[in-house]
C-alpha positions in Angstrom: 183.2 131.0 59.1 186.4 131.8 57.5 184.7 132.7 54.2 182.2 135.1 56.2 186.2 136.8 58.1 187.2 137.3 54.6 184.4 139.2 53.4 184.2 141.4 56.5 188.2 141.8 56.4 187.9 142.9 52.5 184.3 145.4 53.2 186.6 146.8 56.3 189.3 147.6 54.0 186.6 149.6 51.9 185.3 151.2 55.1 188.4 151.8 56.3 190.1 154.0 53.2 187.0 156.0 53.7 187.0 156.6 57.0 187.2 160.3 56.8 183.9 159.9 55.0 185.2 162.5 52.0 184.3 159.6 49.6 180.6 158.9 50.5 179.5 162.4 50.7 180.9 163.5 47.3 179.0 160.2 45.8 176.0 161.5 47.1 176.5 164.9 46.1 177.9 164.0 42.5 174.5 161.3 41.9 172.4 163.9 43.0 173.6 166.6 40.5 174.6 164.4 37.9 171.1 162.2 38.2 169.4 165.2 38.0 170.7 166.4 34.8 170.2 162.8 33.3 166.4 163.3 34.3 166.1 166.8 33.2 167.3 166.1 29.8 165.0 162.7 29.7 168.3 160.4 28.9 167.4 157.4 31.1 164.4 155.4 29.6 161.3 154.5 32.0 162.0 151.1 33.9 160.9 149.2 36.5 162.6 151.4 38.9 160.4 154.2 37.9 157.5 152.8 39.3 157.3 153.9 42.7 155.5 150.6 43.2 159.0 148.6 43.0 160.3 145.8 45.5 163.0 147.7 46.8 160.8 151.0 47.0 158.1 149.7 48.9 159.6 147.4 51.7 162.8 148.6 51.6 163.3 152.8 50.7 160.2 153.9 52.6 160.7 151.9 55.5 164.4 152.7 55.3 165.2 154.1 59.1 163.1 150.9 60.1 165.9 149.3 58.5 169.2 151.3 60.1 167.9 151.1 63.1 167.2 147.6 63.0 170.7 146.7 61.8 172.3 149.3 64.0 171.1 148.7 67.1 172.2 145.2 68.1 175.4 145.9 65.9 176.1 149.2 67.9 175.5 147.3 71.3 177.3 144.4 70.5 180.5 145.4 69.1 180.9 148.3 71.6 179.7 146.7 74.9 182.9 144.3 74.2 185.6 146.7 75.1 184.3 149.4 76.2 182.5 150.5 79.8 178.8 151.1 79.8 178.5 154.4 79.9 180.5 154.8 76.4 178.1 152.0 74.8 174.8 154.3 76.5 176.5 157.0 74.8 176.7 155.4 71.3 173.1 154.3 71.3 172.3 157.8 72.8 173.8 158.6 68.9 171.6 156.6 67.6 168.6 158.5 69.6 169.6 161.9 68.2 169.8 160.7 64.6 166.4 159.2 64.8 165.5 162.5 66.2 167.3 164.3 63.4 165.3 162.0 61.0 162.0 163.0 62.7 162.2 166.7 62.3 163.3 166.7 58.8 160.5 164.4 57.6 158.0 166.1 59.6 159.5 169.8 58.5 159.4 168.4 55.1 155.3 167.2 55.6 154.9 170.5 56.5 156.3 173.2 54.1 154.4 170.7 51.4 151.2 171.0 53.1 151.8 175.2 53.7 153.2 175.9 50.2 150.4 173.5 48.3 147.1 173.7 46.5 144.7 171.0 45.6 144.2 170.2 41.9 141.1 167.7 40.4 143.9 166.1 38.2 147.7 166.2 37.6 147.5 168.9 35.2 146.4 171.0 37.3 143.9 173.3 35.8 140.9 172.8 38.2 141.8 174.0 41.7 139.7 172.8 44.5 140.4 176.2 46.4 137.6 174.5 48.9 140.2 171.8 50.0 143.4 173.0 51.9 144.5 169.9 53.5 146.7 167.3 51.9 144.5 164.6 53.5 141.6 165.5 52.8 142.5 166.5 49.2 144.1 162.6 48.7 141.5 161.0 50.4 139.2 162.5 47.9 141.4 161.2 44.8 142.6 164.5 44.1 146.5 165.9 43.7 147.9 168.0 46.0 151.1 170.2 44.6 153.4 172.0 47.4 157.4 172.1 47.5 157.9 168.3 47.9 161.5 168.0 49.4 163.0 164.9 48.0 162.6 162.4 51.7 164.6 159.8 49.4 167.0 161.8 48.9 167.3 162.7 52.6 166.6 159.6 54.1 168.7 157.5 52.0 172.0 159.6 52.1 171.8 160.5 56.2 171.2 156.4 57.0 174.3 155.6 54.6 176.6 158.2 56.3 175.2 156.8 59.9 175.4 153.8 59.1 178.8 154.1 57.8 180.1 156.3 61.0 178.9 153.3 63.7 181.0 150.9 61.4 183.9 151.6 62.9 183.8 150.3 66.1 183.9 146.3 64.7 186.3 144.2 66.1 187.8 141.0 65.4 188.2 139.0 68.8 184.3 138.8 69.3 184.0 135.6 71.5 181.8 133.2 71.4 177.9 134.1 69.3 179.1 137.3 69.2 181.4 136.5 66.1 179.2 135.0 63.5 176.7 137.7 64.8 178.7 140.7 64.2 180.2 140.1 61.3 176.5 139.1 59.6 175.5 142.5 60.9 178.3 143.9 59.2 178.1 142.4 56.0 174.4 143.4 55.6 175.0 146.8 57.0 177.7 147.0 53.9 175.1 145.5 51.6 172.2 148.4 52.6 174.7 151.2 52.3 175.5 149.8 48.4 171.8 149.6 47.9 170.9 153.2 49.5 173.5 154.0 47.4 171.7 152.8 44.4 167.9 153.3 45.4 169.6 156.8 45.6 170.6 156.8 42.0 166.9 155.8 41.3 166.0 158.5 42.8 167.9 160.9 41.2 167.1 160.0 37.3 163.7 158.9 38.0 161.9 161.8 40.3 161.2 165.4 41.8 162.7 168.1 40.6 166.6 169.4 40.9 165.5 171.6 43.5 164.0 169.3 45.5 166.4 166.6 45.2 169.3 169.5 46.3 167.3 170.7 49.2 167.1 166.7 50.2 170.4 165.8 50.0 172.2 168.9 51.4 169.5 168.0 54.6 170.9 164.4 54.7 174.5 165.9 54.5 174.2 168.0 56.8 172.4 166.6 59.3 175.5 164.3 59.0 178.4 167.1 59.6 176.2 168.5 62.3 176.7 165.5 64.3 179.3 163.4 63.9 181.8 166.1 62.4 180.7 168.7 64.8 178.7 168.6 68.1 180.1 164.8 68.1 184.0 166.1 68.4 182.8 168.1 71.5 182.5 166.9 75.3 179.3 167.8 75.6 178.0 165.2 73.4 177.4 161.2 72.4 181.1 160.9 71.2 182.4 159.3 68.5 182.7 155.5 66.8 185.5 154.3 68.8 187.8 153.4 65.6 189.4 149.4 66.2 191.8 150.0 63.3 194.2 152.4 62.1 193.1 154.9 59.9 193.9 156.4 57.1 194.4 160.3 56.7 
C-alpha cells in the first residue's frame, strides 16, 4: 500500500505541474507535426508498429473510448461522490456523457465526409475505378479499396481521451476510507499509464500513417473538442462544471 501512495503521490506531482493542460496539448500538437515530417521524408524504418495488426492497435487504440470510459467512470464516481453532494458527482458524469457525445459526432462526421468524398478502386493503385460501387461497404465487402478524405480517428481519438482523461484527474484525494483507497489509486495509476501510452500509440500514428492533412484535421478535432468543453462552455453556469481540483495548483 505504501509503495502504490508513493507512485500516485509522484504521478500527481506530474499531473499537477500540468494542470493548466499547456503541456499536453503542445505534445500532441508538436508529435503531430513533427511525426509527420518524419513520415513524409520516410526517416523511420517499417516496424512492428506499422502493422495496423499490432497488440496495442487492435485491443487497445481502436477500442480506445471503451477504455476511458471504463477507467473513468468508477474513478469519476468514486473520488467525487467522497466530498462532494450528488448533484456535483451527476454533473461530472454528465461530463463524461457529453464527451462521449463529442466522440460520437466526430467519428461518425469523419465516416461520412470519407464515404461522400470517395471512389471505389479494384486495387490500391487505383487505376480501375469501379464507378458502379459508391458505398464504402459494399466496395470493401467486395475486396476492393475505397479512397475518400480519411480524417486521422487515431489522431482524434487518442489526443481528446488523454486531455479527458487528464481533466477528471484532478479531483483524487488522499483520505479515501476504507476499499475506496487501494481502489482509487489503482484507477489512477492506470489512468496515468493509458495517457503515456495514447501518448505513444499517438507517435505511432504520426510516423507510421495518413497523410499530414489528415493527421492535422484529427488532432486539431481532438484539441478542440477539448477547449470547447472544459476551457469554455465548462467555465460557464450553464454547464457540467469543472474537476473539482484537491490540491493546489500551479499557475
Amino acid at each position: 500500500m505504501a509503495n502504490m501512495d508513493q507512485i500516485v503521490k509522484k504521478l500527481r506531482a506530474i499531473w499537477t505541474f500540468s494542470a493548466d493542460r499547456v503541456l499536453l496539448p503542445c505534445a500532441f500538437s508538436l508529435i503531430c507535426l513533427i511525426g509527420s515530417y518524419v513520415k513524409e521524408q520516410d526517416l523511420v524504418p517499417k516496424s512492428y508498429f506499422s502493422d495496423t495488426k499490432n497488440v496495442l492497435n487492435l485491443y487497445f487504440v481502436k477500442v480506445s473510448w471503451g477504455w476511458t470510459l471504463f477507467l473513468l467512470v468508477p474513478f469519476v464516481f468514486l473520488s467525487n461522490s467522497l466530498k462532494r453532494p450528488p448533484v456535483f458527482v451527476l454533473q461530472r458524469l454528465c461530463a463524461l456523457v457529453v464527451a462521449t457525445a463529442v466522440w460520437y459526432i466526430c467519428v461518425n462526421t469523419f465516416e461520412s465526409i470519407e464515404e461522400a468524398t470517395g471512389s471505389c478502386y479494384e486495387t490500391s493503385t487505383k487505376e480501375v475505378v469501379r464507378g458502379d460501387i459508391t458505398s464504402k461497404g459494399i466496395c470493401r465487402k467486395n475486396g476492393f479499396v475505397w479512397d475518400g478524405y480519411d480524417i486521422s480517428g487515431h489522431s482524434f481519438i487518442l489526443s481528446y481521451s488523454a486531455l479527458v482523461i487528464s481533466e477528471e484527474m484532478a479531483s483524487m484525494v488522499d483520505d479515501a476510507p476504507g476499499f475506496r483507497k487501494p481502489l482509487l489509486n489503482g484507477l489512477y495509476v492506470s489512468m496515468s499509464i493509458i495517457v503515456y501510452l495514447w501518448l505513444f500509440m499517438f507517435a505511432s500514428t504520426s510516423v507510421y500513417f495518413h497523410s499530414t492533412m489528415d493527421k492535422v484535421v484529427g488532432t486539431g478535432c481532438g484539441l478542440l473538442g477539448w477547449y470547447l468543453t472544459y476551457r469554455v462552455w465548462y467555465r460557464n453556469r450553464l454547464s457540467p462544471g469543472l474537476p473539482q481540483r484537491q490540491t493546489k495548483q500551479h499557475a
